[in-house]
C-alpha positions in Angstrom: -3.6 -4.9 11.5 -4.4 -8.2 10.1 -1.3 -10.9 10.6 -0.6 -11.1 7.0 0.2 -7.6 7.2 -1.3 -3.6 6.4 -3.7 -4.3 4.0 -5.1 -1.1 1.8 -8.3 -1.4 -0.4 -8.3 1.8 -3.0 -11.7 2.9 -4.6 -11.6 5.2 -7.6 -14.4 7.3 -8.5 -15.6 9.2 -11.7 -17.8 8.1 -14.9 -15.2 9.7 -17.1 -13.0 6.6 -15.8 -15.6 4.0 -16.2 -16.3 5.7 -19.8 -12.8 5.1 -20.6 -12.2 9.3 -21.3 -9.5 8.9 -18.7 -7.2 6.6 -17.2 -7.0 5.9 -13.6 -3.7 7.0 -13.1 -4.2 7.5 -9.2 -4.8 4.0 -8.1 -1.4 3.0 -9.4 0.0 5.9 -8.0 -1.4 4.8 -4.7 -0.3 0.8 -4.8 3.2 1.8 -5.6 3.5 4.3 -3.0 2.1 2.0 -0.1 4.1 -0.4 -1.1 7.4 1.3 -0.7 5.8 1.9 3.1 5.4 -1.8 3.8 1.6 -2.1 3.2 -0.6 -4.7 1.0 -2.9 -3.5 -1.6 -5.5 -6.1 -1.2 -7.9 -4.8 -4.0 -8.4 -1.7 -6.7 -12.4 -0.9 -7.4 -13.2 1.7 -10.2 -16.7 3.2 -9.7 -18.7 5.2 -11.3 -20.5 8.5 -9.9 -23.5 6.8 -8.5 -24.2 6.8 -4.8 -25.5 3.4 -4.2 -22.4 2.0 -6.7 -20.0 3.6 -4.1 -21.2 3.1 -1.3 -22.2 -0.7 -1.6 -18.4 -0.9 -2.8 -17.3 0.3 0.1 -19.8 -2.0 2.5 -18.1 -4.7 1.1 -14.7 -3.0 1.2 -15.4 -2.7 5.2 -16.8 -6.0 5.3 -13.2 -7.4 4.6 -11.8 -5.2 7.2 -8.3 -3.8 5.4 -6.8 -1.7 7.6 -6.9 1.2 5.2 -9.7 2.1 2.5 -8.8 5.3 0.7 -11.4 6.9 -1.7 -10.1 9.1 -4.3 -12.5 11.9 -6.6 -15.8 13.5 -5.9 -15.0 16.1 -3.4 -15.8 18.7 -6.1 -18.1 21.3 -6.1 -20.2 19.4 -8.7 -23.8 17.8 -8.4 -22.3 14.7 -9.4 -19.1 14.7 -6.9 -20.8 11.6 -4.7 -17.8 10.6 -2.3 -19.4 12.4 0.8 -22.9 11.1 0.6 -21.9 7.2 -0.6 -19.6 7.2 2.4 -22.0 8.7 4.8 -24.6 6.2 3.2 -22.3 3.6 3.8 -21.6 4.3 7.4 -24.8 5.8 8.5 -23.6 9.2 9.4 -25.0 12.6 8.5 -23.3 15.4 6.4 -21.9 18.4 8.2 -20.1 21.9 7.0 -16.0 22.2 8.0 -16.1 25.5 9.6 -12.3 25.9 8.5 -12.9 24.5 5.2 -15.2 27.0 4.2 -13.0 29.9 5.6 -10.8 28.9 3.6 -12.4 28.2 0.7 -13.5 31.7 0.7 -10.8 33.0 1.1 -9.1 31.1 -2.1 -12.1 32.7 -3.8 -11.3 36.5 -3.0 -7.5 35.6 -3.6 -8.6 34.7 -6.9 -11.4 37.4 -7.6 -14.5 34.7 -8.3 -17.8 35.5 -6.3 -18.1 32.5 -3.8 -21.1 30.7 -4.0 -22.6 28.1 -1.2 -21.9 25.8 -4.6 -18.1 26.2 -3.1 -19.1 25.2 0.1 -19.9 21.6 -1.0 -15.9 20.8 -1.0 -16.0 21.6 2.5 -18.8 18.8 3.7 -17.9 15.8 5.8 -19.3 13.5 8.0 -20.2 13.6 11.5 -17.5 12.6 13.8 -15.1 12.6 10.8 -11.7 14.7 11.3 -10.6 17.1 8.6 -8.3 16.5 6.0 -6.8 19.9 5.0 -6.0 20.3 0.9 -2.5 21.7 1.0 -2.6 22.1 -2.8 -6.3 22.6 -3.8 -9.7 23.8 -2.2 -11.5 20.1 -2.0 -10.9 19.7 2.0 -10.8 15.3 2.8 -11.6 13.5 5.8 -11.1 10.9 7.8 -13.0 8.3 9.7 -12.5 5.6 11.4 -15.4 2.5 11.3 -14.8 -0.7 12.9 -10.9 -1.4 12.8 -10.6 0.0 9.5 -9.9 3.9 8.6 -11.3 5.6 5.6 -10.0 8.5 3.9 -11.2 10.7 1.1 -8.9 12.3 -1.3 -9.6 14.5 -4.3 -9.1 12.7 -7.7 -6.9 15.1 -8.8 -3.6 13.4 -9.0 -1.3 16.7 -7.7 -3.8 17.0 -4.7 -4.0 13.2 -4.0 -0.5 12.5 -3.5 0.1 15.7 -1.6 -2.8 14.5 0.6 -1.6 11.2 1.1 1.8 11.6 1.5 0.4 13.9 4.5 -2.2 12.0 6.0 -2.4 8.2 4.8 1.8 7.7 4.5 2.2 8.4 8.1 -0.4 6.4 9.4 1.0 3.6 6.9 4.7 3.7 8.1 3.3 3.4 12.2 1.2 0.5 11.4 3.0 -1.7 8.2 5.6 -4.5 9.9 6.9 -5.2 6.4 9.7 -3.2 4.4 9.4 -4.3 0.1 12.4 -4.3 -1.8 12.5 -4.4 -5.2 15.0 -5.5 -8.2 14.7 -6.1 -11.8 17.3 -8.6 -13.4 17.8 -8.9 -17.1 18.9 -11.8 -19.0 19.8 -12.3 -21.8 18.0 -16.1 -21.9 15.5 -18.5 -23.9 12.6 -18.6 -21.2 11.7 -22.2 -21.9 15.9 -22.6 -20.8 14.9 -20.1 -17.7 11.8 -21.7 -16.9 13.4 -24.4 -14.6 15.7 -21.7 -12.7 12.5 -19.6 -12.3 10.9 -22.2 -10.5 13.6 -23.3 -8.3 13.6 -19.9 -7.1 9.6 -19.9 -6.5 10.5 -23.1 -4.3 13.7 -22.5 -2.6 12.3 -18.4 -1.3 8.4 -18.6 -1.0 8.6 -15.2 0.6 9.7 -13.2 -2.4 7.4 -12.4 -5.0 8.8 -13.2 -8.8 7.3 -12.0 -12.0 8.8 -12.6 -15.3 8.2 -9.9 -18.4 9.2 -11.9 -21.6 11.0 -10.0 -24.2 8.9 -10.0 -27.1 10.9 -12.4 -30.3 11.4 -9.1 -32.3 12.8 -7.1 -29.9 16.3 -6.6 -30.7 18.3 -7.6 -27.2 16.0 -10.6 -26.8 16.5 -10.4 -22.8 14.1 -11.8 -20.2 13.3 -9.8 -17.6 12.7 -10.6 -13.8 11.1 -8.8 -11.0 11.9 -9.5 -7.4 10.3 -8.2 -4.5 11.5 -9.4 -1.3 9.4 -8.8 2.1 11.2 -8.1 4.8 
């Protein structure tokens, strides 16, 4: 753990994000959530599905050495569900079969009457020397790995299945490593910011270790009140 604190990196994947169909709603999912555990997001990278894309995001996510980098989407059983072979790219490690996944993922077929297909079998690959990350909500099995002093994990980019997985896998692993507990608070006033804007900067000075953010009222909104964020690092 770096001495600034447990720093996560999150990479999203999926052309439908970078084509703006839909919004990444998992990353902030993800910051929020690792947050509340004590960690540091230290960056967000939205990829497309491209191999090479990925998997030179993650060399350079590895190259800053976070403590955490978590992957999230394209564990499907699509041609164009990368995740495995960008981070085996990345890492220099070959693709292998989960022998549980797959036993399972039959079964979830035959529970659900659809002829299984070795097309199915793709959600069960990892990477050699990688550990299993069991999908206690969907079929798409993720995995974890550890390179350097950094782990990675894979989760599906379904949001139900993502935060299932990472409340199980990456929130633990969080809370044993993160020395820092967040608090937040939102105060409203009702205040002219120019008026504030002195206060606001008192406090900057007098605690440099809590985070302030002001969110202006727009002039036409009716109450007129100025917002502030704290977040206080314990």
């Amino acid at each position: 753990m770096r001495r600034d604190g447990f720093g996560i990196e999150i990479i999203a994947t999926g052309d439908e994000i970078m084509f703006g169909r839909i919004t990444d709603t998992n990353s902030p999912w993800i910051a929020r959530r690792a947050a509340e555990l004590g960690a540091r997001v230290r960056r967000v990278t939205c990829v497309g599905d491209d191999v090479e894309e990925i998997s030179r995001v993650l060399e350079e996510a590895l190259a800053r050495s976070p403590d955490l980098i978590v992957l999230t989407g394209g564990l499907g059983p699509s041609e164009d569900d990368m995740t495995v072979e960008a981070v085996g790219r990345a890492v220099s490690r070959g693709i292998v079969l989960d022998p549980g996944a797959v036993e399972r993922i039959r079964r979830s077929y035959e529970e659900r009457e659809i002829r299984h297909s070795a097309r199915g079998e793709r959600m069960a690959r990892m990477l050699e020397g990688s550990r299993p990350l069991p999908n206690p909500v969907g079929m798409s099995v993720g995995m974890a790995l550890e390179e350097g002093d950094t782990t990675i994990m894979t989760f599906p980019g379904i949001p139900a299945e993502m935060t299932a997985m990472f409340d199980a896998y990456a929130a633990p692993l969080i809370e044993e490593g993160a020395s820092y507990r967040f608090v937040a608070r939102t105060v409203m006033a009702k205040v002219v910011f120019k008026d504030f804007f002195p206060v606001y900067r008192a406090m900057q000075r007098d605690y440099p270790d809590v985070y302030l953010k002001n969110a202006a009222t727009p002039p036409e909104s009716a109450d007129g009140r100025l917002e502030v964020r704290e977040i206080k690092v314990d």
